[in-house]
PyMOL Python script that loads the backbone (N, CA, C, O; Angstrom):
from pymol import cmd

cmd.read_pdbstr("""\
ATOM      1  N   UNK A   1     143.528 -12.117 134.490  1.00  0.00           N
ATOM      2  CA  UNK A   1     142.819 -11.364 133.468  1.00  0.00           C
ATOM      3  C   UNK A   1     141.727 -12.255 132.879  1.00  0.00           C
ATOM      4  O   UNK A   1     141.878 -13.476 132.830  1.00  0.00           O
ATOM      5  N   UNK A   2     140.944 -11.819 132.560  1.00  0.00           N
ATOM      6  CA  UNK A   2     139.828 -12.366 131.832  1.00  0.00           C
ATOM      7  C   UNK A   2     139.938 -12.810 130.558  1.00  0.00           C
ATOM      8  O   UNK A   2     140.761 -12.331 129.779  1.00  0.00           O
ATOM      9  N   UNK A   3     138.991 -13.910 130.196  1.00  0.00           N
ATOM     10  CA  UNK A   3     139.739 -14.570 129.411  1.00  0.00           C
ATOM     11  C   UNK A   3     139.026 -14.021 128.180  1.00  0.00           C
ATOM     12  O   UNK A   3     139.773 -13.950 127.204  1.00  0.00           O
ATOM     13  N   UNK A   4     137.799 -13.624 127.978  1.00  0.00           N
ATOM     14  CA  UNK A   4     137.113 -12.270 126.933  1.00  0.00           C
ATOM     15  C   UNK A   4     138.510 -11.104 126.555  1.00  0.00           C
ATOM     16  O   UNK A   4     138.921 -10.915 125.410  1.00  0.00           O
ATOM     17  N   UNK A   5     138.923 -10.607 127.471  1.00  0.00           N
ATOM     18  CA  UNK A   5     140.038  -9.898 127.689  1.00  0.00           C
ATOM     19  C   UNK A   5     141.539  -9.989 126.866  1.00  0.00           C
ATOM     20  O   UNK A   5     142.461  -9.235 126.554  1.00  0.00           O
ATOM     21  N   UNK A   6     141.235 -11.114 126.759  1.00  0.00           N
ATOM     22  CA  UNK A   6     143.141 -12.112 126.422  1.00  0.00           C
ATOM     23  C   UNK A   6     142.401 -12.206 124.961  1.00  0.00           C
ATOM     24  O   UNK A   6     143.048 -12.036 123.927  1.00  0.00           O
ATOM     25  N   UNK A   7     141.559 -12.376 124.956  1.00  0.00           N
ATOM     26  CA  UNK A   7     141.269 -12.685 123.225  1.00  0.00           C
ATOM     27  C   UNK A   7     141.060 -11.805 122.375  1.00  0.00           C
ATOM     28  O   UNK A   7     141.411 -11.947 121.203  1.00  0.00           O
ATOM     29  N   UNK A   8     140.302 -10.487 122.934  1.00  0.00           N
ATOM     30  CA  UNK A   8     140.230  -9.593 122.771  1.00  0.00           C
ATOM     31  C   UNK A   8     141.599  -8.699 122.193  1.00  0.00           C
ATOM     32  O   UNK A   8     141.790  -8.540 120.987  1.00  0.00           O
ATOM     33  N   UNK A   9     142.332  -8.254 123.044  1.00  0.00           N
ATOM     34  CA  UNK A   9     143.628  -7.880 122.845  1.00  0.00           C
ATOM     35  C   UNK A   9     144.387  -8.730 121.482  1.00  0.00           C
ATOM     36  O   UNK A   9     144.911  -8.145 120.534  1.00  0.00           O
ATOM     37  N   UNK A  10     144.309 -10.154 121.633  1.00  0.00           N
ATOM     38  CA  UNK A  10     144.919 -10.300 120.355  1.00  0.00           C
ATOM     39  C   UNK A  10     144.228 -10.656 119.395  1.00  0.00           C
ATOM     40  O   UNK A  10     144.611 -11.419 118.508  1.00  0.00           O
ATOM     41  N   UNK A  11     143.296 -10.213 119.466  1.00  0.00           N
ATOM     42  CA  UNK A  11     142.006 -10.225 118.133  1.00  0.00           C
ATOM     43  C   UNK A  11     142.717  -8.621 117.208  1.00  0.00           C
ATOM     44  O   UNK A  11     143.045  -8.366 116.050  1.00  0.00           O
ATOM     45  N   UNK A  12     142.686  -7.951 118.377  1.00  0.00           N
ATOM     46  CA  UNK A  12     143.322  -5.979 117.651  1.00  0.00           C
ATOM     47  C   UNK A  12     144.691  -6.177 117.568  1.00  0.00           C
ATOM     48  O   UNK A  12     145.352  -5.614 116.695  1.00  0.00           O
ATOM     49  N   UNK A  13     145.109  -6.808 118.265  1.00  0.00           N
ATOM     50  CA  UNK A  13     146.780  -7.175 117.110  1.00  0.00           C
ATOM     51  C   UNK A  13     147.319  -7.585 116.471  1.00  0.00           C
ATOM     52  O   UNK A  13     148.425  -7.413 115.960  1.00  0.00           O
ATOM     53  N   UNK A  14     145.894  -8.767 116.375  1.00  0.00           N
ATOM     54  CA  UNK A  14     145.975  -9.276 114.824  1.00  0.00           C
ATOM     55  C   UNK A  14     145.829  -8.690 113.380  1.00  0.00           C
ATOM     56  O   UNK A  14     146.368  -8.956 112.305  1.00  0.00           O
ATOM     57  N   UNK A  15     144.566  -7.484 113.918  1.00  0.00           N
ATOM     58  CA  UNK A  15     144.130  -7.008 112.683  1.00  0.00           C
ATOM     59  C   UNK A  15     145.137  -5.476 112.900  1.00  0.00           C
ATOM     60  O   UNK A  15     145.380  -5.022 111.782  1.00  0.00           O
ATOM     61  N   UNK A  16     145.626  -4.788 113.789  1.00  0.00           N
ATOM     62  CA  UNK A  16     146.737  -4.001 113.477  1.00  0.00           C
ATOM     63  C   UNK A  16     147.747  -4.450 112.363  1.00  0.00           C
ATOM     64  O   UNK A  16     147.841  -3.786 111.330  1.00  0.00           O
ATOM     65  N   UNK A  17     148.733  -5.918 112.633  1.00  0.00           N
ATOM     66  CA  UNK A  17     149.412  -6.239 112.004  1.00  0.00           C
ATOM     67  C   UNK A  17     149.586  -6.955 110.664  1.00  0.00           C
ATOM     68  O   UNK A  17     150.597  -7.191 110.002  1.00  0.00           O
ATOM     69  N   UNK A  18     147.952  -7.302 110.416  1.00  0.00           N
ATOM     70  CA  UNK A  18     147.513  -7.673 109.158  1.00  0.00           C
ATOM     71  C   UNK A  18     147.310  -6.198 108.170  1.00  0.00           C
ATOM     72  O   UNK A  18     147.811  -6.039 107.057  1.00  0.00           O
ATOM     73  N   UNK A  19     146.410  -5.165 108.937  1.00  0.00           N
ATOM     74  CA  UNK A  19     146.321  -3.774 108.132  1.00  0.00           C
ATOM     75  C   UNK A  19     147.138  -3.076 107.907  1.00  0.00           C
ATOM     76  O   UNK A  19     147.151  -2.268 106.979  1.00  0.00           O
ATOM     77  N   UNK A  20     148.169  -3.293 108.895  1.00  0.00           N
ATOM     78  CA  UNK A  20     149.281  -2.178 109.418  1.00  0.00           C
ATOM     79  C   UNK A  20     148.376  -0.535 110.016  1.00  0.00           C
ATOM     80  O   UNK A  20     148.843   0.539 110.394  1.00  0.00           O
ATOM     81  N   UNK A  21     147.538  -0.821 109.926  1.00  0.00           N
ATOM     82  CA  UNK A  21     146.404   0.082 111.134  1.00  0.00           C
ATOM     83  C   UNK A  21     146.906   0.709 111.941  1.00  0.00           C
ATOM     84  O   UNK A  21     148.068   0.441 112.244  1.00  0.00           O
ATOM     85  N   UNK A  22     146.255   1.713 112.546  1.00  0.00           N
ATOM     86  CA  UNK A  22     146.818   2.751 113.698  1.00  0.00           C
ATOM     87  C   UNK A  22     145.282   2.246 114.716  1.00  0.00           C
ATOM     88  O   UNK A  22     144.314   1.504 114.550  1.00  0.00           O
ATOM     89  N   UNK A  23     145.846   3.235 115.873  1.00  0.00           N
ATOM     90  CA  UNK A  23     144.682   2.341 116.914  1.00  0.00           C
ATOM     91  C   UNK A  23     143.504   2.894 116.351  1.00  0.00           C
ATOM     92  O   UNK A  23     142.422   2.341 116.151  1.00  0.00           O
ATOM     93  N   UNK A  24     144.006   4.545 116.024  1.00  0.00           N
ATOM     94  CA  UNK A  24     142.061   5.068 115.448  1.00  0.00           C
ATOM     95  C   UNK A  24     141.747   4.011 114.859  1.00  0.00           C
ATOM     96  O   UNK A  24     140.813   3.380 115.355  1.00  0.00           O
ATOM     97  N   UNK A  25     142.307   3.549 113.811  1.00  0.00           N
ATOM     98  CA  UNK A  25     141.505   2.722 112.872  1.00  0.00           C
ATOM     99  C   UNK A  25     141.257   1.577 113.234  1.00  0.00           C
ATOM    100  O   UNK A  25     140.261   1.116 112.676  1.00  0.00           O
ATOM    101  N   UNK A  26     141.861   0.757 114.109  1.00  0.00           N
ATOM    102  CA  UNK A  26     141.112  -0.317 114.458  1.00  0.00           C
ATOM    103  C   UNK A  26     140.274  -0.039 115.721  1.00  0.00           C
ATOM    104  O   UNK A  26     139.453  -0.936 115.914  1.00  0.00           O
ATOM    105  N   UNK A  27     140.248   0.977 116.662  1.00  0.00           N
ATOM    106  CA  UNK A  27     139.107   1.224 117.724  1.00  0.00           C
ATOM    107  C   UNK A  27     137.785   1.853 116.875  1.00  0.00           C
ATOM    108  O   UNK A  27     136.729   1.999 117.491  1.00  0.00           O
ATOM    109  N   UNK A  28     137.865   2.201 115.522  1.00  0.00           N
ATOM    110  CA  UNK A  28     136.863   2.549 114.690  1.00  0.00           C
ATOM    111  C   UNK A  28     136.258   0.981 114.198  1.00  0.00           C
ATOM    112  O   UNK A  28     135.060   0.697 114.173  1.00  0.00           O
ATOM    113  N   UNK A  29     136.971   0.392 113.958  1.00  0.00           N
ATOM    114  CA  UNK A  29     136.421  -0.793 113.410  1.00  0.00           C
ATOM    115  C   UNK A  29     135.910  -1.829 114.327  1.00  0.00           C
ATOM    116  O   UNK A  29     134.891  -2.507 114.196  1.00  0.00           O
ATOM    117  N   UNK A  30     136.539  -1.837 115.010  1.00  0.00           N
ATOM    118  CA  UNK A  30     135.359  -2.495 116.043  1.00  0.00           C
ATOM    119  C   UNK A  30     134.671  -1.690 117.022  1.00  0.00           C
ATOM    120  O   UNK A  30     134.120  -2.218 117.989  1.00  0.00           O
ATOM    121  N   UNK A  31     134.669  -0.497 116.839  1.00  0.00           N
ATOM    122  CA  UNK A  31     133.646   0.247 118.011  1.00  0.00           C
ATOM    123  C   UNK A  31     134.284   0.176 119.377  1.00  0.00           C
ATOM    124  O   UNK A  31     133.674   0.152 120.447  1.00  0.00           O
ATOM    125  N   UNK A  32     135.382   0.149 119.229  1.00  0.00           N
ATOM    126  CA  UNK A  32     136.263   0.598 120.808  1.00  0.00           C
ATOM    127  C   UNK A  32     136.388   1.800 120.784  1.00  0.00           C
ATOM    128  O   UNK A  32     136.193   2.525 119.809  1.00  0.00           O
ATOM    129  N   UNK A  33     136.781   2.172 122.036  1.00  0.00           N
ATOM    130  CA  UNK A  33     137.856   3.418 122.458  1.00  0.00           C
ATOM    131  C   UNK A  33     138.878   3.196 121.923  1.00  0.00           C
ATOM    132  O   UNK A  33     139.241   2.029 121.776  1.00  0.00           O
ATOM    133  N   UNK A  34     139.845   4.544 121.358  1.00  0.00           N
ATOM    134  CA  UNK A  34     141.129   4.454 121.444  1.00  0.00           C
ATOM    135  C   UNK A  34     141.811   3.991 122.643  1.00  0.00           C
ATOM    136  O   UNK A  34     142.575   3.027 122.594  1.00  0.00           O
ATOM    137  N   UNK A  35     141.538   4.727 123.881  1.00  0.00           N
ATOM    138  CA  UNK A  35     142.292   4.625 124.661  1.00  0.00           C
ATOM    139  C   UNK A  35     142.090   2.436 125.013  1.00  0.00           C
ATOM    140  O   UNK A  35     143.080   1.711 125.112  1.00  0.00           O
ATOM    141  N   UNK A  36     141.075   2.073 125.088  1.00  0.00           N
ATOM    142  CA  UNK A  36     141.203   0.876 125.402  1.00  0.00           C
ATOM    143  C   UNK A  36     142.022   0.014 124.108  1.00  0.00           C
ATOM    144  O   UNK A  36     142.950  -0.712 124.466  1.00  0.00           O
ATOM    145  N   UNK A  37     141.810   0.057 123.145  1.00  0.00           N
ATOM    146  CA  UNK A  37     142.532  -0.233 122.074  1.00  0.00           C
ATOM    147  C   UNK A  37     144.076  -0.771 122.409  1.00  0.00           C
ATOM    148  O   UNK A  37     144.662  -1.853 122.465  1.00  0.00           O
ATOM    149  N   UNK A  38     144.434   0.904 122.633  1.00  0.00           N
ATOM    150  CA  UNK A  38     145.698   0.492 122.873  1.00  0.00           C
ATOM    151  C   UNK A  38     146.510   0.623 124.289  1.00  0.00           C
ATOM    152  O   UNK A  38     147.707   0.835 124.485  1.00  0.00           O
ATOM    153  N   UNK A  39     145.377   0.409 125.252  1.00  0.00           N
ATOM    154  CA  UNK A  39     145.435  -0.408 126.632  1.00  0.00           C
ATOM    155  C   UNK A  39     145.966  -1.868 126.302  1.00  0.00           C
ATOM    156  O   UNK A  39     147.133  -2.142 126.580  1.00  0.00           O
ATOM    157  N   UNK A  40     145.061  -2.892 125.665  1.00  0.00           N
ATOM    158  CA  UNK A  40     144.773  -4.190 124.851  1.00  0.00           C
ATOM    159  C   UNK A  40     146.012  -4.222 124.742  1.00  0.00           C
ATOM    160  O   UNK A  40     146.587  -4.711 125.715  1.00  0.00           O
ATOM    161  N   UNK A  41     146.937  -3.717 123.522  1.00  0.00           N
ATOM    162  CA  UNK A  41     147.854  -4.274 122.823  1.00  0.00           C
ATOM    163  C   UNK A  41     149.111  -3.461 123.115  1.00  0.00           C
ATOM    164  O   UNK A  41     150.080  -3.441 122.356  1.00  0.00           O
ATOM    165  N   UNK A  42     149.071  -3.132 123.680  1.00  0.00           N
ATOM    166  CA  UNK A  42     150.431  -2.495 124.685  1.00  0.00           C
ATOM    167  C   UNK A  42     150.424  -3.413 126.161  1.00  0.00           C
ATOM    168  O   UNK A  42     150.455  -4.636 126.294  1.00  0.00           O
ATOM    169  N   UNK A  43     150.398  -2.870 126.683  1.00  0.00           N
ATOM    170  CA  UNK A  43     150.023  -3.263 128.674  1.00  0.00           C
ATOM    171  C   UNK A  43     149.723  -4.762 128.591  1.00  0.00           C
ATOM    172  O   UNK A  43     150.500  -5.621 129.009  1.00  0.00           O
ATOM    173  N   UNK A  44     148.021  -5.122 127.772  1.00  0.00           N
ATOM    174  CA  UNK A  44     147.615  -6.279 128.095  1.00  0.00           C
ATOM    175  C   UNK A  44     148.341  -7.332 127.503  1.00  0.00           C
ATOM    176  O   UNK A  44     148.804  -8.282 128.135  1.00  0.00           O
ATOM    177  N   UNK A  45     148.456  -7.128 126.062  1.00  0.00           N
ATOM    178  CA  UNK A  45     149.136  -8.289 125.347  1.00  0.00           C
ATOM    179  C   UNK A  45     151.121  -8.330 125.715  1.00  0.00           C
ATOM    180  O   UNK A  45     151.716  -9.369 125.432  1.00  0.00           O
ATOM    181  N   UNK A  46     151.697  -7.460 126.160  1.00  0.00           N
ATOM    182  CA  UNK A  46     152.620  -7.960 126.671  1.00  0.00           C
ATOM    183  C   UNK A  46     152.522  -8.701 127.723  1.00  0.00           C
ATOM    184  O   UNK A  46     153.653  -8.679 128.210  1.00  0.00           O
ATOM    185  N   UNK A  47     151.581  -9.610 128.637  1.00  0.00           N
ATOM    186  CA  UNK A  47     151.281 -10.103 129.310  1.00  0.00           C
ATOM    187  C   UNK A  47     150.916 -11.672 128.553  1.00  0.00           C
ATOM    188  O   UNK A  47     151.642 -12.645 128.757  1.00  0.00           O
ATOM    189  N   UNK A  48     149.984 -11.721 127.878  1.00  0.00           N
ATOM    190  CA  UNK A  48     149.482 -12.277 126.826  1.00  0.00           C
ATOM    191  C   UNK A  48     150.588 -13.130 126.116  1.00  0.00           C
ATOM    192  O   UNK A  48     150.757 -14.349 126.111  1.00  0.00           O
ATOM    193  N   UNK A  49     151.309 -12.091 125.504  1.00  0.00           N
ATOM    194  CA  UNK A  49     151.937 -12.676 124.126  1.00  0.00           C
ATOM    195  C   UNK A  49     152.975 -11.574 123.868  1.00  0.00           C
ATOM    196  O   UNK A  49     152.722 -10.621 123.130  1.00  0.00           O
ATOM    197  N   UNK A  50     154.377 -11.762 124.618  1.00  0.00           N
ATOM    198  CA  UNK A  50     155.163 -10.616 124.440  1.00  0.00           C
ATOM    199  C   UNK A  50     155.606 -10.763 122.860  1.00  0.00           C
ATOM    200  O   UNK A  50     155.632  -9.750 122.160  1.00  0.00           O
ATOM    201  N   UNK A  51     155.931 -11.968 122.352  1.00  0.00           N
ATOM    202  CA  UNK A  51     156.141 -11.489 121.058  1.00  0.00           C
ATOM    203  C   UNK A  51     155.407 -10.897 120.051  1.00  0.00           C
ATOM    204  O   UNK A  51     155.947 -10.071 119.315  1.00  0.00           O
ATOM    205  N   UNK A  52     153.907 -11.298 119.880  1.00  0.00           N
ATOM    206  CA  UNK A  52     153.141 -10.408 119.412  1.00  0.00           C
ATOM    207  C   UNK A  52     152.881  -8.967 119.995  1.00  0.00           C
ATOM    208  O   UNK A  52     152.313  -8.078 119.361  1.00  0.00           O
ATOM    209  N   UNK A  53     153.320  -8.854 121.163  1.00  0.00           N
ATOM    210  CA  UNK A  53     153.590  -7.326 121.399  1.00  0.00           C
ATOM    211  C   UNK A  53     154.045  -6.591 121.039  1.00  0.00           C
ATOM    212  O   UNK A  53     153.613  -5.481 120.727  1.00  0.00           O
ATOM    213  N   UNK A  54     155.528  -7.211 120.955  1.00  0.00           N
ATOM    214  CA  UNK A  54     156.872  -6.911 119.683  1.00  0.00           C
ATOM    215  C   UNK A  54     156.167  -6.312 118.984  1.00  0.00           C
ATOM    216  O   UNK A  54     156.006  -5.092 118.949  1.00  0.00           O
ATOM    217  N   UNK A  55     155.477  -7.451 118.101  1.00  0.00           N
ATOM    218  CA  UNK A  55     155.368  -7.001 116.758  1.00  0.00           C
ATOM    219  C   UNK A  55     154.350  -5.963 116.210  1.00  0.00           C
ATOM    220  O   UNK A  55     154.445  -5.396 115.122  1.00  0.00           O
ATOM    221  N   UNK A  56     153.417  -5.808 117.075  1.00  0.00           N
ATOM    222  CA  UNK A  56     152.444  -4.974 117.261  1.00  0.00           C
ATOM    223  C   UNK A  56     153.219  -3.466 117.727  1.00  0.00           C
ATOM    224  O   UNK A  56     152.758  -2.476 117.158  1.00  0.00           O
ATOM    225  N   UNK A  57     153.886  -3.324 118.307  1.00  0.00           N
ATOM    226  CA  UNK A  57     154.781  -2.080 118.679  1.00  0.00           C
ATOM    227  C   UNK A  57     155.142  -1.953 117.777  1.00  0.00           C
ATOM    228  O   UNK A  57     154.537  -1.060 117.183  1.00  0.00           O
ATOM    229  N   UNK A  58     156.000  -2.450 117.158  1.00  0.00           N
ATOM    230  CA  UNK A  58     156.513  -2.095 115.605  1.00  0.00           C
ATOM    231  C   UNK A  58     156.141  -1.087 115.124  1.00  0.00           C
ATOM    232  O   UNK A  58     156.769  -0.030 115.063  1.00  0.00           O
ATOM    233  N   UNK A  59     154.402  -1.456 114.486  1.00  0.00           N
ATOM    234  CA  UNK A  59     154.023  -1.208 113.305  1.00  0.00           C
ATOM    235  C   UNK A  59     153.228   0.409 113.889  1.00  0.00           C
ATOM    236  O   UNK A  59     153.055   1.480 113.308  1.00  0.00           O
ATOM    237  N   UNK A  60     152.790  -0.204 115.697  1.00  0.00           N
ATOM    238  CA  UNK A  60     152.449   1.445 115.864  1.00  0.00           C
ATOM    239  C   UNK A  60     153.615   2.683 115.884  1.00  0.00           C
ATOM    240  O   UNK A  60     153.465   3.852 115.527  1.00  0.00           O
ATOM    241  N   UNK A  61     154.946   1.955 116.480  1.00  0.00           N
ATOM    242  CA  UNK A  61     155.780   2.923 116.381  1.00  0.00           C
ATOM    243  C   UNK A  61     156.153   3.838 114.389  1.00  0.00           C
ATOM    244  O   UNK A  61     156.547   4.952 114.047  1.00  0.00           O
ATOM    245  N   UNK A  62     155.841   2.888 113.817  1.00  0.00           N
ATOM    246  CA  UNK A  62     156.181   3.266 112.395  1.00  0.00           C
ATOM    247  C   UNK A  62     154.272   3.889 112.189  1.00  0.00           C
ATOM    248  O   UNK A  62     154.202   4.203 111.001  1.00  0.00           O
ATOM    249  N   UNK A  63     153.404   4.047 112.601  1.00  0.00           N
ATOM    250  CA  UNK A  63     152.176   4.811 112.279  1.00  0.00           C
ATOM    251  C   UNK A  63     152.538   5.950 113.471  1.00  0.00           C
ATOM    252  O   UNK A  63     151.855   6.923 113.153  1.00  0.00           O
ATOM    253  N   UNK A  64     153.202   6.246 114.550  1.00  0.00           N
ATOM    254  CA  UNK A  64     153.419   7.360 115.229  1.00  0.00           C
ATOM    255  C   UNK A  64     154.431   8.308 114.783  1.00  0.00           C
ATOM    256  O   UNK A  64     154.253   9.523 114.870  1.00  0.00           O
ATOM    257  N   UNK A  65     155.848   7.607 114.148  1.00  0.00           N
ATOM    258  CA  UNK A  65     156.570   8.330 112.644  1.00  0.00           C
ATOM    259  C   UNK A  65     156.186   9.094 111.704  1.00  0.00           C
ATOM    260  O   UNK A  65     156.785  10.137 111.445  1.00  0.00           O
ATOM    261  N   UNK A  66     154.984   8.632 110.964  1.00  0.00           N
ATOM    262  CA  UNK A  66     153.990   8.676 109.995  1.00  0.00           C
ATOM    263  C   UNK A  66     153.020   9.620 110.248  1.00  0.00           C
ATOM    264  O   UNK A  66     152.383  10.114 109.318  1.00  0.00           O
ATOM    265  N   UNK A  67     152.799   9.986 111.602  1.00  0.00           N
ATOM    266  CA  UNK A  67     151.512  10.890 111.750  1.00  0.00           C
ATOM    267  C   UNK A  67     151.008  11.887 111.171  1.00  0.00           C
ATOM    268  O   UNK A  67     149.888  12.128 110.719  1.00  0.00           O
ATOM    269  N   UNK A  68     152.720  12.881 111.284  1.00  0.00           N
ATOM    270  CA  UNK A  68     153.034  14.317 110.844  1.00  0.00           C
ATOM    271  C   UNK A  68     152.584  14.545 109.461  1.00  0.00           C
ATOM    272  O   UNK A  68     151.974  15.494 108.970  1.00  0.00           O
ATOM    273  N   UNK A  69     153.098  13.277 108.865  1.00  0.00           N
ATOM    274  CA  UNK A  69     152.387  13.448 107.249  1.00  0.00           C
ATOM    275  C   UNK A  69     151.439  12.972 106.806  1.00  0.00           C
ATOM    276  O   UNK A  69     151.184  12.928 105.602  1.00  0.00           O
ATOM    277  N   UNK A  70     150.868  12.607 107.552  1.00  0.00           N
ATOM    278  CA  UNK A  70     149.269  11.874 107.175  1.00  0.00           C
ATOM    279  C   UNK A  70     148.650  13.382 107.513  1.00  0.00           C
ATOM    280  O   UNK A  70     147.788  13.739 106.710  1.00  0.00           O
ATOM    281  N   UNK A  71     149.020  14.498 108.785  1.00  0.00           N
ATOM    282  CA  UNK A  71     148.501  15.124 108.968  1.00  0.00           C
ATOM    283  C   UNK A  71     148.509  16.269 107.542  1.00  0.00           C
ATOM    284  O   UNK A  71     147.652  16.834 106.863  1.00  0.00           O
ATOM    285  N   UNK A  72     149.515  16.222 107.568  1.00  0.00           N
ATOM    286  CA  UNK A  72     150.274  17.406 106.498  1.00  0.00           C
ATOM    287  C   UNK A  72     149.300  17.476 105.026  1.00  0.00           C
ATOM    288  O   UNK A  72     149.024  18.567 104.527  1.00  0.00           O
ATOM    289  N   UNK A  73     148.906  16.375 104.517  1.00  0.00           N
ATOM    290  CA  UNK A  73     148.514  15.589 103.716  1.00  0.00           C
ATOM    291  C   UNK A  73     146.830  15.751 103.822  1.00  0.00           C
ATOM    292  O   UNK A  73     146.110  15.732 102.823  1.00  0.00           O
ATOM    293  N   UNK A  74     146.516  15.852 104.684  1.00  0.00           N
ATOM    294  CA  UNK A  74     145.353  15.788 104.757  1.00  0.00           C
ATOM    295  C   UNK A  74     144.604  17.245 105.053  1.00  0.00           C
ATOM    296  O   UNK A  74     143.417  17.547 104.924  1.00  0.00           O
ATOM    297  N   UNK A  75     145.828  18.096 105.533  1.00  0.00           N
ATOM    298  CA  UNK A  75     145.264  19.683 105.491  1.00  0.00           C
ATOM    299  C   UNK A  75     145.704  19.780 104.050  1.00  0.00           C
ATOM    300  O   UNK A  75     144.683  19.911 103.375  1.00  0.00           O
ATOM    301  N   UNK A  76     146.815  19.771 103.260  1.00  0.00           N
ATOM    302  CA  UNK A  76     147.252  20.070 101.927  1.00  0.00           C
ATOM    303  C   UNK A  76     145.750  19.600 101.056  1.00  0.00           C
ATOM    304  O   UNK A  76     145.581  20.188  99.987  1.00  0.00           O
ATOM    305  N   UNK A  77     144.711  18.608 101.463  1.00  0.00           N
ATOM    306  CA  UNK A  77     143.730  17.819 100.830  1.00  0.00           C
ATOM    307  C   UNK A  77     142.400  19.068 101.055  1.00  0.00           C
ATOM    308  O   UNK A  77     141.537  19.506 100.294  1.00  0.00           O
ATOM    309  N   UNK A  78     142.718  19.309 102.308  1.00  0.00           N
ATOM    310  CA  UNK A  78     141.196  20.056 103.046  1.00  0.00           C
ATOM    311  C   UNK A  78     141.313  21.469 102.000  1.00  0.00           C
ATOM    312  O   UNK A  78     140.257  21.986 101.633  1.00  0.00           O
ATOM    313  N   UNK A  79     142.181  21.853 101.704  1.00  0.00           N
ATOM    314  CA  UNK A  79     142.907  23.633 101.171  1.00  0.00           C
ATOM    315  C   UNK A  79     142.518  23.246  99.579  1.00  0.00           C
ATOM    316  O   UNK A  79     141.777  23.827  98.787  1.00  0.00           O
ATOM    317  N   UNK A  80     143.142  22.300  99.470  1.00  0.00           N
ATOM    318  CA  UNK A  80     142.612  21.861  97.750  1.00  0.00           C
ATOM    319  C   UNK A  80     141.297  21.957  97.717  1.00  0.00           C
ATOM    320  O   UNK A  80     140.739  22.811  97.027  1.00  0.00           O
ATOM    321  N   UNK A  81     140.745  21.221  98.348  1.00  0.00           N
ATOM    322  CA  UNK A  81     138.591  20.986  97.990  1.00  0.00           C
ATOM    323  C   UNK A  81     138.414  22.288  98.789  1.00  0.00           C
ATOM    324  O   UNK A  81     137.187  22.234  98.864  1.00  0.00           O
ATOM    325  N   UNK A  82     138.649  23.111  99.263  1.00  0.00           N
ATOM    326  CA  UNK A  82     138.380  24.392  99.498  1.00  0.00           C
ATOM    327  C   UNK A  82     138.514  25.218  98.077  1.00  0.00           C
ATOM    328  O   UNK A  82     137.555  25.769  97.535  1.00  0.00           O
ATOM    329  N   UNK A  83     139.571  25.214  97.672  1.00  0.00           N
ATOM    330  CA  UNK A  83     140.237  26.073  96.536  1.00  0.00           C
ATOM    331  C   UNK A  83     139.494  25.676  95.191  1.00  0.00           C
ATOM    332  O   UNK A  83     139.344  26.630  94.427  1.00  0.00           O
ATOM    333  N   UNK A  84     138.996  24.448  94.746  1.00  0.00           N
ATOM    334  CA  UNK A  84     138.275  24.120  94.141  1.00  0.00           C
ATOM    335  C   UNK A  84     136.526  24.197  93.932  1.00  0.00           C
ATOM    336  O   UNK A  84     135.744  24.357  92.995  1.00  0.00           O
ATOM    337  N   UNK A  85     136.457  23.970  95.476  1.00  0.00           N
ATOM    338  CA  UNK A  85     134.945  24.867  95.496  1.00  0.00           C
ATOM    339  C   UNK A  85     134.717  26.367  95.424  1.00  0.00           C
ATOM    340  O   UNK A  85     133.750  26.947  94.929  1.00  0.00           O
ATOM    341  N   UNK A  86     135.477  26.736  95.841  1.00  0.00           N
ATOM    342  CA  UNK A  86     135.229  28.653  95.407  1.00  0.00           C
ATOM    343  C   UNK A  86     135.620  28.787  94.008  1.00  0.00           C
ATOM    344  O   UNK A  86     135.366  29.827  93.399  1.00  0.00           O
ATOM    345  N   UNK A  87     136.084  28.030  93.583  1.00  0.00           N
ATOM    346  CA  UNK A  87     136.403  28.143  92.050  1.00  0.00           C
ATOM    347  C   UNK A  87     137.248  29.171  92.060  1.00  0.00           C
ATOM    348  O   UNK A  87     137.737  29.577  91.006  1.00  0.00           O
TER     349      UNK A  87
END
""", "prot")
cmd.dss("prot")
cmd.show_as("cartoon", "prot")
cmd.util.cbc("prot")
cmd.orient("prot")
C-alpha cells in the first residue's frame, strides 16, 4: 500500500476518534468520499493499525446505533421551522 495511503487512513481515524464523527462528517471535512472514507478506516487501517481499527469501529458502530435518532430529530426540526414559518 502506499505510503500517502497509510497516513491518510490514520489521519481520518484520528480525527473520527478525537470528534467521535461519523464518516459523513469527516469525508465532509476533508473533501473525501464517503465511500473512500470508510474504505481508509475499516479495510485499510486494519492492515495499518488493527488496534486503532478497534477503536475506530467502536465509535462508528455507536454513530450507526445513533442514526435513527439523529434522523428522527432532524425531521421533528424540519416540521418545527415549517410550522413556524406559516405561522
Amino acid at each position: 500500500m502506499k505510503d500517502y495511503i497509510e497516513k491518510r487512513a490514520v489521519m481520518l481515524a484520528y480525527y473520527i476518534l478525537e470528534n467521535n464523527a461519523t464518516v459523513r462528517a469527516t469525508a465532509k471535512n476533508f473533501g473525501f468520499s464517503k465511500s473512500g472514507v470508510h474504505k481508509d478506516v475499516t479495510t485499510r487501517l486494519m492492515d495499518i493499525d488493527p488496534l486503532l481499527a478497534e477503536r475506530v469501529q467502536e465509535v462508528l458502530d455507536i454513530n450507526k446505533a445513533e442514526r435513527h435518532i439523529r434522523g428522527g430529530l432532524a425531521t421533528k426540526l424540519k416540521y418545527e421551522r415549517q410550522k413556524v414559518s406559516n405561522g
